[in-house]
N, C-alpha and C positions, 0 to 999 in steps of 0.2 A: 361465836368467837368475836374477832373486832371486826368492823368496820369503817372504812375511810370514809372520810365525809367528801365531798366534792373537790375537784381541784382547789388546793390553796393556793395564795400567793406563796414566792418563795421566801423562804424563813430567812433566807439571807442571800447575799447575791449569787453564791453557789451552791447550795442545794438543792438539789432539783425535787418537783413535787410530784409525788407519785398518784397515779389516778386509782378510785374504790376498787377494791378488792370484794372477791365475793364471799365474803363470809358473815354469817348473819349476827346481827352485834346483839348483846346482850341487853336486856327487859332495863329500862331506864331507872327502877326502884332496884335492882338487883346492882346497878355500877355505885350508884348513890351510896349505898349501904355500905357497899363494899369502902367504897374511899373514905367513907364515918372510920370504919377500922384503921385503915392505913395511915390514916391523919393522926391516930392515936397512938400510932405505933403497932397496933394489934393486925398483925401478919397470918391469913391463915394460908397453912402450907400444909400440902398431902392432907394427911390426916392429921391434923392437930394445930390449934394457933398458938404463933408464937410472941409473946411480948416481950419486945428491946428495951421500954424505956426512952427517954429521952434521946440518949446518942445509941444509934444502931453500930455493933461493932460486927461489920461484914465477915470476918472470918471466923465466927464463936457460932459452933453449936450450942444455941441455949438449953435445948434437952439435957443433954451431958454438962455442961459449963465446961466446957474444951473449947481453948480458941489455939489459932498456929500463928507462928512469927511470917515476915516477910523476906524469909530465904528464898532464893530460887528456887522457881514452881517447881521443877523438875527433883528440886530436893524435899519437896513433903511428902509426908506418908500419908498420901489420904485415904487410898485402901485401911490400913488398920482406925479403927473405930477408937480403940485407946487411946492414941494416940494425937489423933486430929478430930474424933466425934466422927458422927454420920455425915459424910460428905455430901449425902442425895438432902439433906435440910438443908445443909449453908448453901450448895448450887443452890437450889429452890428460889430462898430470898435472892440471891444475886443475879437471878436470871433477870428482874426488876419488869419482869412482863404485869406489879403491881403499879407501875410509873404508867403505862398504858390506863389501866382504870382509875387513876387521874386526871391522865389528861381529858380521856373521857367524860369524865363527872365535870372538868370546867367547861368539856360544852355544853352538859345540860345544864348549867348552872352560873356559869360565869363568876362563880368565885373563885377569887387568886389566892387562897388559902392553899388551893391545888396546886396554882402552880411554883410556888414558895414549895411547897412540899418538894415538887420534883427538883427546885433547884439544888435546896437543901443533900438532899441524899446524892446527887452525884458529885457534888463538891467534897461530901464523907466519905463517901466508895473512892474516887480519886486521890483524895488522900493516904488513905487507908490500903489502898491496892496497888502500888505502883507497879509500871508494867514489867511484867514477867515474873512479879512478886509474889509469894504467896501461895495460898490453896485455890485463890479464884481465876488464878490462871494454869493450873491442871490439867484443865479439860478441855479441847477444840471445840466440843461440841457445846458447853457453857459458854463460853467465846462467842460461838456463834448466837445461841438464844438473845445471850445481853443484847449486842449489835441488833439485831432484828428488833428489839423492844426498842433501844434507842432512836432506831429507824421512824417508828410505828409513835412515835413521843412529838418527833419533827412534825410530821405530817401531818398529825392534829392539832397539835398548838405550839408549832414553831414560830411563826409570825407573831407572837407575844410572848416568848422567852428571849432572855437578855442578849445581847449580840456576845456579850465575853464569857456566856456560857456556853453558847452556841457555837466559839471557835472552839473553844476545849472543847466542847463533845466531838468535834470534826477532827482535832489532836486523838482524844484517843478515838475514833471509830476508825480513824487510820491503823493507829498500830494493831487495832482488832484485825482490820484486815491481815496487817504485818504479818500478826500470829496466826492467822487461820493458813495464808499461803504456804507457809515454811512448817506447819505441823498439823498436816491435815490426816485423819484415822486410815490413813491407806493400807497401813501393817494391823494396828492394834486393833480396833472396830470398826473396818469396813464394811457397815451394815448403814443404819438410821443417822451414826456419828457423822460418818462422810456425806449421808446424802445433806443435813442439815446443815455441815458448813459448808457443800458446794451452794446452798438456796442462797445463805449470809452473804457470803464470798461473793455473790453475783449481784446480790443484795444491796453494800456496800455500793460496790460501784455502779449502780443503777442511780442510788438517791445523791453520791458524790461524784459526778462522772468529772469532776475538775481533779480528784487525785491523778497522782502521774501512775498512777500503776490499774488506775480505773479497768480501761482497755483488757490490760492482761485479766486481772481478776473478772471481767463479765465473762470474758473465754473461758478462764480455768473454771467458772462456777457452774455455765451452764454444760460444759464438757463434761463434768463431773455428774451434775443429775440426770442429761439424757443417759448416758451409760449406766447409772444406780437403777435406772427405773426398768432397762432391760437387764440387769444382773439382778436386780431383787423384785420383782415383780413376775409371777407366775403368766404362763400363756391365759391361764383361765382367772387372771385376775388377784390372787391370795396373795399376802409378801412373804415371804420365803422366811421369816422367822417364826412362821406355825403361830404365832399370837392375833390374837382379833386386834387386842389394843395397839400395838408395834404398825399393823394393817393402816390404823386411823391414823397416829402419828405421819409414817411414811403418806399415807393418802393428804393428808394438811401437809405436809412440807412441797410435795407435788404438785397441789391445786396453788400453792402460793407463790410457787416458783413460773408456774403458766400464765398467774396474771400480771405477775411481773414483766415477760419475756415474747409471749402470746408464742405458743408454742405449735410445730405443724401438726397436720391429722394426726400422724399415726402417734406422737404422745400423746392427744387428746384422745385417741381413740384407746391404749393402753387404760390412760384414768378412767375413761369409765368402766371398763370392766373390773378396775377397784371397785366403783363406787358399785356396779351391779351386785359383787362376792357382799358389798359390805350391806346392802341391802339385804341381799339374802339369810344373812344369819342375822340381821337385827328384828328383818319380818314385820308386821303389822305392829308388832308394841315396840318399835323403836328401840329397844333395852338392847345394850352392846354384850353378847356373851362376854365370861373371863375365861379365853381360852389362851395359853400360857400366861407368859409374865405382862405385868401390868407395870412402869415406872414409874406412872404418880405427874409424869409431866403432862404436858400439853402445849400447841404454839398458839399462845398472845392472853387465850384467856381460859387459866388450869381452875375455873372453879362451878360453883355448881353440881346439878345430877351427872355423875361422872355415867351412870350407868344410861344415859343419854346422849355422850360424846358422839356417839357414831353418825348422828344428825336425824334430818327426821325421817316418820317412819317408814315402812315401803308401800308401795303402792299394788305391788306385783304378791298376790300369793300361790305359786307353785312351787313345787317337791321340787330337786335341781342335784347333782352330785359334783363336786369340784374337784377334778381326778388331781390336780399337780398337789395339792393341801391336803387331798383327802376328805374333805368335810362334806358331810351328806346334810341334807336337809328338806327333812319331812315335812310337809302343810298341805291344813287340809282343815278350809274354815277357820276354828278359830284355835286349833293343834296345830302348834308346831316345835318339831323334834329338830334339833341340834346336835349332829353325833362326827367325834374325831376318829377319824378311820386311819389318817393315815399317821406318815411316820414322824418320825422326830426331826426337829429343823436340820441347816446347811453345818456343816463343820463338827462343834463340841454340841450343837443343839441349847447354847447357852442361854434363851428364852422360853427354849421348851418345859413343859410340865411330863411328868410322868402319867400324862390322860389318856393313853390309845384307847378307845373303846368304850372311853366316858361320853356325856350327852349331859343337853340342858333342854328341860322342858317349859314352854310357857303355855297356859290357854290362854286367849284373847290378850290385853293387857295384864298378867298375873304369872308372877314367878310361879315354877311347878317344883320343878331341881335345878340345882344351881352351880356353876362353879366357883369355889370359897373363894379365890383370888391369889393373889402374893405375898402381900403384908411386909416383905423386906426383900434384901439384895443382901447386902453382905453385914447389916448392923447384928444380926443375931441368926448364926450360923445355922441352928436346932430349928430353927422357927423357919428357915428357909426353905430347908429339907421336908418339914413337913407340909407345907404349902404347898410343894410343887411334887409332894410324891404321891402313888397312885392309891393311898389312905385317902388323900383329899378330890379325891374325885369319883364320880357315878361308875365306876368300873369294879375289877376283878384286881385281886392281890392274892401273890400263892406264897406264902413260908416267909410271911411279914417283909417281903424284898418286893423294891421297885420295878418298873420293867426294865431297869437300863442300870445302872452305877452311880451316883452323883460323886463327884471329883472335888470340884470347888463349887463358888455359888453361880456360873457362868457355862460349866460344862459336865457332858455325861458321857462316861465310857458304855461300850456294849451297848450299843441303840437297840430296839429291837427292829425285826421285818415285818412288816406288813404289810398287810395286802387285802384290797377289796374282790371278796368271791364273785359278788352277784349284785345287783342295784335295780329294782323296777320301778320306784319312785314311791311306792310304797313299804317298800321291803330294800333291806341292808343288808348284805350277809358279809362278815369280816373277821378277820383273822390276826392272831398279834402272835410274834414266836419269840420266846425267849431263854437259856439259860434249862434248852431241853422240854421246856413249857409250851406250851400253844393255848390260848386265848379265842378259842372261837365266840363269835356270839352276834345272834340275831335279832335287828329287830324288823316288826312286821305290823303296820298300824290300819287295824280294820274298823270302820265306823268311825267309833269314836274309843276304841279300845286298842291298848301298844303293849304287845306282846314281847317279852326279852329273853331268851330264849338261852343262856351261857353254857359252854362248853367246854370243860378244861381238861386236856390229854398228856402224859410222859411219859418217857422211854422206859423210867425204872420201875418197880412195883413197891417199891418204898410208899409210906403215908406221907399224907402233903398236909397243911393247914391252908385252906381254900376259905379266903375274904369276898365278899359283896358287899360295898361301901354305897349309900343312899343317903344324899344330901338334901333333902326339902326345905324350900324357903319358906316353908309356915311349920309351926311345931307341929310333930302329926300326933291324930287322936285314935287311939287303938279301939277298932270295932270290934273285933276277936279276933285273935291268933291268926298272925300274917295278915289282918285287913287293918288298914291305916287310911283313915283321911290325913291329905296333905292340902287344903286351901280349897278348889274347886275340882279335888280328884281324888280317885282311891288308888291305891297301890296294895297287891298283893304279893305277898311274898313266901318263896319256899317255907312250906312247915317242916321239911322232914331233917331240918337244923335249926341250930342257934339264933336267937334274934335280941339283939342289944339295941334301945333307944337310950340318947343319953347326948349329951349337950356341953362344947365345952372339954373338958379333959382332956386326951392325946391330940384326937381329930377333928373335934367337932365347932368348928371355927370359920369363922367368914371375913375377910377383908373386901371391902369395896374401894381403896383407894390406900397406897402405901402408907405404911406407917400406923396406919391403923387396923386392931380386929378385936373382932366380940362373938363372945357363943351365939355359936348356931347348930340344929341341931341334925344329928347323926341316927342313921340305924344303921346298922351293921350284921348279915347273916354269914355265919362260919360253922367251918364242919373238919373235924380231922378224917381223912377220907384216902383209899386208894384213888388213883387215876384207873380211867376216865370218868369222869362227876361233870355231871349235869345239876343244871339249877334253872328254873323258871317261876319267871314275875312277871306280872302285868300290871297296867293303870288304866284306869277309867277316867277319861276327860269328862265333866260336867256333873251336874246335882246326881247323887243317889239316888 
């Protein structure tokens, strides 16, 4: 992510200079590179770069060619996609956390090509945005990102940026604050939204402590994260919206709010049992599972191996069960099993995925099975649904329905229950109920050999259509009937049904980073069958 260079002088007579933060800065050919783009105008965001051209028009989604007027924020329609384009691209560019790997690159470099760039663009954006104008005032939680980049721009090369651009940035990083005080997510997304503008909010008045409303804002910001971190942060570490990525997000907005503030024991003592949950499920290969939703952001620096965000690897390899999340986690040498036990998030479960019962496997550094990821929010409804329903994941589907209802692209009716049988650190035993369904299924990892053992039971004697979805990050190569190599491992699977490999078409799809996906490939065993049906698979870790 960034890091602060040493104390600076102040950029001006009052902003005050903030001391390094810990977060480890990005490989000096990788910022380089990156500001070769941005100098050219070529933007990459999520999944896909975008080029402006000459003048960058901050409210157009280039994808669509949809740009919106400067009506009151409160009067766009940035939810419809028709309408105003994909709102998660244009926030993207505006978040300007690329004016950071700017300012960055003038100091490898000491060229003011860079910082011409930054002045350029926010004398366009301030034109272009005026306050309360617009789609790029929408969002509190935009609002805050900007501010925190502009922050994060000060620090490393404010003391050679113009003093009359420097008061306008102090102009509007004021009324950022304005807007975050007076419209902060307390109703509408009280989750990541709120914790990330109470960081800003405090943020704000930390590097301008000369505002007159300084004061209040460090109170209202850090008020706000000490209480986020004991509302959304489990006793055992997990954040309460069931995603791994949501986990990292909240976990950077936490670590950045502590060095800002220097916070007492017991929140440092809560972060680390983030930082342990988030060890434990990245493991020896550092690779961040995609368990639920993924939004494609990030705080200061969204680029690079997304599938490495979680930081490095772990140090620690034992088997561990995270009862408030639910997430078990098998290891054992160079196997390790990733399995979602429990239930679906707080409220509508609007970051949850439809995965009770799914798993991701890796040996040593090497994907085994994978979760596909999200791929969108709300630009393309069908594709939402399928991402986050229980077709796209290592689990069990009965009579082509999800475990739960999807509603919109934020909520699910009918959650199911769940609940962990049995746990030895070797062995999982877990149950999922739904819709008169039950969901059992075992697993039990001997050697180097993981047994899956599915169970599915119901009330009626009616036929069911009983799904096993199998996601492999390597194409698999079929040894004979139900034996598949997948990379560095075999997988067998039920013969006494159906077996589809195939790549691409309904399910078989993989996003590593929103807005982007591409075939991946799928097996899939199905059976039309009374209850109760059984099904049993195993994989073999290591050479044949």
């Amino acid at each position: 992510m960034l890091a602060f260079p040493p104390r600076l002088k102040k950029a001006s007579a009052e902003m005050a200079p903030i001391d390094p933060l810990p977060f480890p800065a990005p490989l000096p050919g990788e910022i380089l590179e990156l500001a070769h783009q941005i100098l050219a105008h070529r933007f990459p965001l999520l999944g896909t770069v975008i080029e402006t051209g000459p003048d960058i028009e901050w409210r157009r989604d280039y994808i669509r060619g949809l740009v919106t007027g400067t009506s009151y924020f409160r009067t766009i329609p940035y939810l419809d996609v028709s309408l105003a384009g994909d709102h998660k691209i244009i926030w993207e560019l505006n978040r300007h956390q690329h004016l950071v790997v700017l300012a960055q690159a003038y100091q490898l470099k000491g060229d003011r090509r860079y910082l011409v760039e930054i002045a350029v663009e926010l004398r366009s954006w301030w034109e272009q945005n005026p306050f309360l104008r617009g789609i790029n005032w929408a969002s509190a939680l935009e609002i805050a990102f900007r501010a925190l980049s502009w922050i994060a721009v000060v620090q490393l090369v404010g003391d050679t940026l113009e003093p009359a651009l420097l008061a306008q940035l102090q102009r509007s990083l004021y009324q950022h604050g304005m807007y975050l005080e007076h419209n902060l997510s307390t109703y509408f997304s009280p989750n990541t939204h709120l914790l990330g503008e109470g960081v800003a909010l405090h943020a704000i008045a930390i590097a301008c402590p000369h505002f007159d409303r300084a004061a209040r804002w460090r109170k209202l910001g850090n008020d706000i994260v000490v209480a986020q971190l004991e509302n959304q942060v489990h006793a055992d570490g997990s954040h309460f919206e069931q995603s791994s990525y949501y986990h990292v997000y909240a976990r950077d907005f936490f670590r950045l709010h502590d060095a800002l503030s220097d916070q007492p024991a017991l929140y440092r003592e809560k972060l680390q049992r983030m930082e342990h949950y988030l060890g434990a499920i990245t493991g020896a290969s550092g690779l961040l599972p995609a368990l639920g939703d993924d939004d494609g952001g990030r705080l200061f620096h969204p680029y690079g191996d997304r599938l490495k965000f979680g930081g490095s690897p772990a140090t620690t390899s034992h088997s561990e069960l995270f009862p408030d999340v639910g997430i078990a986690v098998i290891q054992s040498g160079d196997i390790q099993i990733v399995i979602d036990a429990g239930p679906f998030g707080f409220g509508g479960a609007g970051h949850s995925h439809s995965d009770t019962l799914s798993f991701v496997a890796r040996f040593g550094g090497t994907e085994i099975f994978i979760d596909p990821g999200t791929y969108t929010y709300t630009a393309e409804p069908e594709w939402r649904d399928r991402f986050r329903g229980s077709a796209a994941h290592n689990t069990i589907r009965v009579d082509a329905r999800d475990q739960a209802d999807p509603v919109h692209p934020f909520r699910w009716l009918n959650k199911p229950a769940v609940r962990v049988r049995e746990w030895t650190g070797t062995m999982l035993d877990a149950e999922c109920t739904y819709r008169n369904i039950t969901h059992r299924r075992r697993f039990s990892l001997d050697g180097n050999m993981l047994h899956i053992d599915d169970e599915v039971t119901g009330i009626d004697a009616a036929e069911h259509f009983v799904e096993q979805f199998w996601h492999p990050a390597h194409k698999p190569q079929m040894l004979d009937r139900g034996n598949y190599r997948v990379g560095p491992a075999t997988l067998s699977l039920p013969v006494n049904a159906g077996i589809e490999l195939s790549a691409g078409g309904e399910f078989g799809w993989r996003s590593t980073v929103l807005g982007e996906k591409f075939p991946s490939p799928l097996l899939r065993v199905f059976k039309t069958t009374k209850l109760p049906y059984r099904m049993t698979a195993s994989i073999a870790f290591g050479e044949r």
